[in-house]
Each structure stands twice: as C-alpha cells, then as structure tokens.
C-alpha positions in Angstrom: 29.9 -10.4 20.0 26.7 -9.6 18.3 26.4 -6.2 16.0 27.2 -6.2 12.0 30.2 -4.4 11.3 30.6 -2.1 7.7 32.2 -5.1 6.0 29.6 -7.4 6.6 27.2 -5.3 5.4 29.1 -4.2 2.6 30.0 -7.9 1.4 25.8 -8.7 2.0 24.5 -5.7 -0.3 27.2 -7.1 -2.7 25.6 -10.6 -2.7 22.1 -9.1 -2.2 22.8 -7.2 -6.0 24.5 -10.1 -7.5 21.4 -12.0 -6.8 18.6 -9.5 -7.6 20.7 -7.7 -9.8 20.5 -3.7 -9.5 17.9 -2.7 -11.4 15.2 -4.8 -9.0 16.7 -3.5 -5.7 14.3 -0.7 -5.5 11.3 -3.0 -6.0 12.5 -5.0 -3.2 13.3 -1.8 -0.8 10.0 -0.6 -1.5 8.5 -4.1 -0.8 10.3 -4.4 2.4 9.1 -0.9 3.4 5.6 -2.0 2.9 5.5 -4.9 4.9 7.5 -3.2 7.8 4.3 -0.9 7.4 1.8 -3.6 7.4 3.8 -5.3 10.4 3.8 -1.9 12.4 -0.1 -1.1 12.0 -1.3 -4.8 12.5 0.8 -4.0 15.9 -0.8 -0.8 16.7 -4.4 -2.1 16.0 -4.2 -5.2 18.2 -3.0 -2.8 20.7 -6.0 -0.4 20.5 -8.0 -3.9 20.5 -6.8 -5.0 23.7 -7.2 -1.6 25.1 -11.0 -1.5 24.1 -11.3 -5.0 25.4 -9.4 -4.0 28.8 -11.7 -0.5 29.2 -15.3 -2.5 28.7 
C-alpha cells in the first residue's frame, strides 16, 4: 500500500492537461518550481535563525 504506480500517474497528467489544457502546463511547472523554491529557502532561513538564536 502506499506509492503511485505509472498508471496512476499517467491517468493524473491526462486529467491535469484536460483541465489546464497543454499550452498552460509550463506556466504551472514553472509556478510549482517556484514555490517549491520559496518553501525550501523560508526553511533554510528559519534554520539559520534558530541557530543564531541557539549560539547567542
């Protein structure tokens, strides 16, 4: 139990570009990759935060 196999994901990117339609999948990739970004340094700065905070 647990992991997607290559069906599912096929059948999601199928509904994921009958929704969006092709030609905005890359604006939503790109959209995605930014907040992944934006997720990963508000991470790493509340880290170096806590360190500075830990060291004083």
């Amino acid at each position: 139990m647990g992991g997607l196999g290559m069906w599912e994901l096929i059948v999601i990117l199928l509904i994921v570009i009958v929704i969006f339609g092709a030609s905005r999948l890359p604006q939503l990739g790109k959209g995605l990759g930014e907040g992944i970004r934006n997720f990963k340094n508000s991470l790493k700065s509340g880290q170096d935060e806590k360190a500075e905070e830990e060291s004083e």
